[in-house]
Every structure is written in C-alpha cells, then in structure tokens.
C-alpha positions, -999 to +999 in steps of 0.1 A: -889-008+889-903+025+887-886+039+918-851+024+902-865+046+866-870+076+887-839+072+908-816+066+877-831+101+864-822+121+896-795+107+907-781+086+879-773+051+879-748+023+883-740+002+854-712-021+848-706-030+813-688-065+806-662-056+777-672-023+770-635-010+755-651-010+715-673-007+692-709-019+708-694-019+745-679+013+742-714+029+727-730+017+755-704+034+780-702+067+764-740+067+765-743+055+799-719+082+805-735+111+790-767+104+807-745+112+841-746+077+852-713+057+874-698+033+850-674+002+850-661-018+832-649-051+832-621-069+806-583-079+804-567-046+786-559-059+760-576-051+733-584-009+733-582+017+760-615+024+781-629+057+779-619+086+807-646+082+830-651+044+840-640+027+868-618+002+857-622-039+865-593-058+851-599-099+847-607-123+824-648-135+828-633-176+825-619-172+854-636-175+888-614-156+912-617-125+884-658-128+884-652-131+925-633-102+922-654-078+900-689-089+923-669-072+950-671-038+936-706-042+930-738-034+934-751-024+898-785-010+888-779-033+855-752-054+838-747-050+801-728-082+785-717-076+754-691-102+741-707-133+760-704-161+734-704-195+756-732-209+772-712-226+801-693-190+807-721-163+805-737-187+829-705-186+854-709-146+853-746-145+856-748-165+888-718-148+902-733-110+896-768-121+901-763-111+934-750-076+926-779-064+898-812-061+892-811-063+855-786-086+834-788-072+795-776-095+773-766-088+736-774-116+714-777-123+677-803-124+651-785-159+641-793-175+675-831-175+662-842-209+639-845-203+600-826-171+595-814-161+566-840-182+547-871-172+566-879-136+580-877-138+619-888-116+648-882-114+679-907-138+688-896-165+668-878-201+680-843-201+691-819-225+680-815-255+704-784-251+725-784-256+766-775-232+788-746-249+801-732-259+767-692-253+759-676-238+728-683-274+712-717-272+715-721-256+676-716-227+660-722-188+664-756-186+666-761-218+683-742-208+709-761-174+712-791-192+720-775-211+746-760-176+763-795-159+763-816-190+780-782-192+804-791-154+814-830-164+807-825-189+839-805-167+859-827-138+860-861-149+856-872-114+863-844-094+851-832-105+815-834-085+787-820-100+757-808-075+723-813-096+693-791-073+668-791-079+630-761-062+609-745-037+631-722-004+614-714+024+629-680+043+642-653+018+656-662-009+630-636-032+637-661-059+616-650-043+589-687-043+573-683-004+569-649+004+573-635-021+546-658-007+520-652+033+525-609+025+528-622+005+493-638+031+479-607+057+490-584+037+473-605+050+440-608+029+407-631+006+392-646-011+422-665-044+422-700-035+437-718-069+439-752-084+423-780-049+417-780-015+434-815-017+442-808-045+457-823-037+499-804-036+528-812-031+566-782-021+590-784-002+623-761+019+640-742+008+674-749+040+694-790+034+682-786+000+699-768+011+731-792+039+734-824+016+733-808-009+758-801+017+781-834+032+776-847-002+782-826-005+815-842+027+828-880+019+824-875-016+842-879-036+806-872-071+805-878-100+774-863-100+738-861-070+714-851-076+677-830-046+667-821-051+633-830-016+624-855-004+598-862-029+565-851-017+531-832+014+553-810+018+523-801+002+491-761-013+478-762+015+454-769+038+488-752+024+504-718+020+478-725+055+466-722+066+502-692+053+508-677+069+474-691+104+479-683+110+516-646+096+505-642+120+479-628+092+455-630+091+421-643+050+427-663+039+397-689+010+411-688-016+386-724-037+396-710-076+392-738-106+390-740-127+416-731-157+393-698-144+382-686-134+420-693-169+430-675-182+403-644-169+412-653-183+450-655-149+465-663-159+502-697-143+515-697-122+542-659-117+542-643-111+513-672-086+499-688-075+535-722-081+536-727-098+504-741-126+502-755-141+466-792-138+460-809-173+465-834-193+489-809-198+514-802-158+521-838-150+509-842-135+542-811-121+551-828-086+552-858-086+564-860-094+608-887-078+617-879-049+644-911-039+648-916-043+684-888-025+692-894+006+675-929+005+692-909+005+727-889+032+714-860+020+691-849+053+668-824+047+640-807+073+623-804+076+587-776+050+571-759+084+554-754+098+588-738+065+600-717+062+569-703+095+571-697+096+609-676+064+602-656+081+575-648+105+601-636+081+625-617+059+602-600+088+584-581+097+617-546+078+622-564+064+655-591+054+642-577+035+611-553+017+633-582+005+650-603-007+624-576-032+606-554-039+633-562-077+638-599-085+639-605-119+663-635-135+647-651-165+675-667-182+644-631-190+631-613-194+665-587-166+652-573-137+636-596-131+604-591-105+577-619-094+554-621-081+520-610-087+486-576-090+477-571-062+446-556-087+422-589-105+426-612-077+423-591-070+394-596-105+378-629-102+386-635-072+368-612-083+340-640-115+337-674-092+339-653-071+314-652-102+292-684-111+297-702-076+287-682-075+259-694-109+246-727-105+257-725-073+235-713-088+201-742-120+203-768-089+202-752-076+179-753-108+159-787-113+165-796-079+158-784-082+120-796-118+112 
C-alpha cells in the first residue's frame, strides 16, 4: 500500500470512476485530474458531458458484456462508484473489476445506517439489514445502500472503502438542495423560510468529499468514513440569508412554524429542500457524527464559500440548464421536481399572514382586560 501511495505521487495514478459525468462523480474526476492522475470513466452518455481529459467507457453497469467490456481496459489503482444503488448490481460490477483494482470506493448514504433521523449515528453504528445480493424490491433508499456496501464489503475484503455522506451541496446541484433555494431567493419577494433561523444545519460540499476519498485512495485506507461534514456548520438563517445576499435579491425571508407548513401538506425534503418539521422522528437529522473522518483528514470549507461558488455556477446559461433539466430521483422510480409551487408559498404566506395578525389582536385583548 505504501509503494502504491508513493507511486501514485510520482507518477500518478489510474482511477476509473463509475458515473463520474455530475455533480459527486465529476468532483471526484476533476480532482483526480488535477492531482495528474489517468482517468476513466464509465456510463451510457446520457445524462452530461464528461470532462476533457478522461478516457471514455460507454455501457450501462446492468449489463454483463458492458462490465466485460470496461474490465478490458483495466487495470486501475482504485474504483470509485458513485451511483451504485442495487445490491444484486454493484455486486455484478464488483466481482467483474475485482480483478482489475486494488481498491473499490464505494459512496454510500448516511440513511443506509439503523435509527437515522431519530438517533445521532456514526460511522460505526448498525446498518440497515439488506443482503448483498438483494434487487430493487428489496426496500427502500437506504436499505438498499446497506445492501450495496456489504456487496462491495464481500468483494474486497481488503480493499473497500465505504463514503457514508450526509446532505451533500455544492456546484452542479442537480438535487436541487441548493440550487432550488438561491433561483428562490433570485426570484425576490416575500419568501417562505421554514420553522426558526437558528435552527442548525450540517451540509458538506461535493469537492470536500471527492477530495477526502481520493486522499483516502492514496494512503491505502480502507473501512467506513461518515462524511456528513461539520455539526451546527451553519444555521437556516445562514444559510437563507446566504442565498439572498450572494443573489443580490431584494427576497424578504418570512420564518413560517413548522405547524402551519405541515398544514398546508408541504412535502419534506422536496417541496422546501431540506426541511423537515422539528419532532422526534427528524430529532437527529443533523447531527452524524463525522468525527473520525476529520481525524483522517476530512477538511470542509465554510458553507458561504459553497453557497456562493454554486450561485456562480447556476447563474451561467449552462449551468442553470443543468440544475432543473429533469432530476431522476431512484426513491420515486422517476422524473421528480422539487420546490414549492409560488401560488402555495403564496397561500402559505397569505395563512401565517392571518395568523400573526390574529395572534396580534388576542394580545391586544388581553393587554387591555
């Protein structure tokens, strides 16, 4: 391992990326690249152009023949799988590159660990139960997660190295966790912000990931990293003031309770990204505990800096394109659009409104009795 470290430094090294056309993947190429090392990557073209420098595979992983045919222009120093999300097929890919790598890095999920968002997790805590040779049926997102990292677990026993990431931002958001909330906050206007804005948050940047895997991949590690990023990194006032400032907007954040967003059935996660109403069930949803990683070296830059290098990004006709042409979400099995619909945020303001006005007159009332 440390004669692969030192060669990768000299000479460079050989990584083949599986996906690796945008957002996560692509971080990890144009990393891998400006550390001087021979890239490829493998997918079907169909979704964004790879960037100039990368041997090109074209093929689809569920197929054998294309697996058959990307082992051929092996060997790799390491394999870096980012958009593995069934058991049954990471497992095809991992016995059929086995032979062609040394190290298999795997990017899971903080959901494929048992108990979060309710409990606080790290990277040593139980996995879900799902096999290793489970299909698509087998459950759901995380579930399935699980199942992909013991399938690369059994594959390389000596090799694996498993990226646990919590909520990931960052340049070529196609998630839209980011990029829905600055093209909000563009639009300018009174702007539901939901529940408090000292409310904490903990988000990491893709490149921060991609460049701890890679370091990772050069010193021979192998095991499971939580890279979440660093706790209470930012606040929703930060984080929405952020977004309205490095816009340029005139947006007015108008902070909403939690009770009155539910009531109007605002879906979590998707119609507000990120948001999910403050209870036991999501009591957790910000604290996984990253610890160990930033011990082995994980450095996260400042949210601002994330934020604003996003704005940049998205405020280019390329990059906007990108970011809400059609978003394919696995959990849903299709095309999924995120954020809320302006004649709700407008009913929803029209409500909290309401509310703050009748709130008002009862202490009023009160006042005078």
């Amino acid at each position: 391992m440390q004669f692969a470290a030192r060669y990768g430094e000299l000479f460079g090294m050989r990584l083949l990326v599986i996906g690796g056309s945008v957002f996560l993947g692509q971080a990890f190429v144009a990393d891998a690249l400006a550390r001087g090392w021979e890239v490829t990557t493998f997918n079907r073209g169909k979704t964004a152009h790879d960037l100039p420098g990368v041997e090109v595979v074209r093929g689809d992983r569920e197929v054998q023949g294309d697996l058959d045919t990307l082992a051929a222009a092996g060997p790799w120093d390491a394999v870096v799988d980012v958009c593995g999300y069934v058991p049954r097929v990471v497992g095809a890919s991992v016995r059929t590159l086995a032979p062609q790598t040394r190290t298999y890095l795997f990017v899971s999920s903080v959901s494929a660990v048992q108990g979060w968002p309710e409990l606080a997790v790290d990277d040593s805590s139980p996995r879900q139960e799902c096999a290793s040779d489970a299909d698509r049926d087998a459950g759901d997102y995380g579930v399935l997660k699980a199942g992909c990292e013991r399938a690369v677990e059994e594959g390389f026993p000596d090799g694996a190295l498993v990226l646990q990431p919590g909520l990931i931002m960052g340049p070529g958001d196609r998630a839209r966790r980011l990029t829905w909330w600055l093209d909000r906050a563009a639009r300018g206007g009174r702007m539901v912000a939901p529940g408090a804005p000292e409310r904490p948050m903990q988000l990491i940047d893709a490149r921060d990931i991609a460049a701890f895997g890679l370091d990772q991949v050069e010193r021979g590690a192998t095991g499971r990293y939580m890279v979440s990023g660093v706790r209470a990194n930012t606040t929703w006032g930060e984080y929405l003031g952020t977004c309205v400032e490095v816009t340029g907007s005139k947006a007015e954040l108008v902070w909403v309770d939690d009770a009155l967003i539910v009531e109007h059935e605002v879906e979590m996660w998707t119609e507000l990204p990120l948001w999910t109403p403050q209870g036991p069930e999501d009591a957790a949803v910000w604290e996984p505990d990253s610890s160990r990683a930033i011990a082995a070296g994980l450095r996260c830059r400042p949210v601002v800096e994330s934020i604003r290098d996003t704005w940049a990004w998205l405020a280019t006709p390329q990059g906007h394109q990108e970011a809400f042409g059609a978003y394919r979400s696995f959990a849903q099995g299709g095309v999924q659009e995120r954020g809320l619909a302006p004649e709700k945020e407008q009913r929803i303001l029209d409500a909290w409104d309401a509310a703050l006005s009748s709130r008002s007159c009862r202490e009023v009332t009160s006042s005078s009795l």
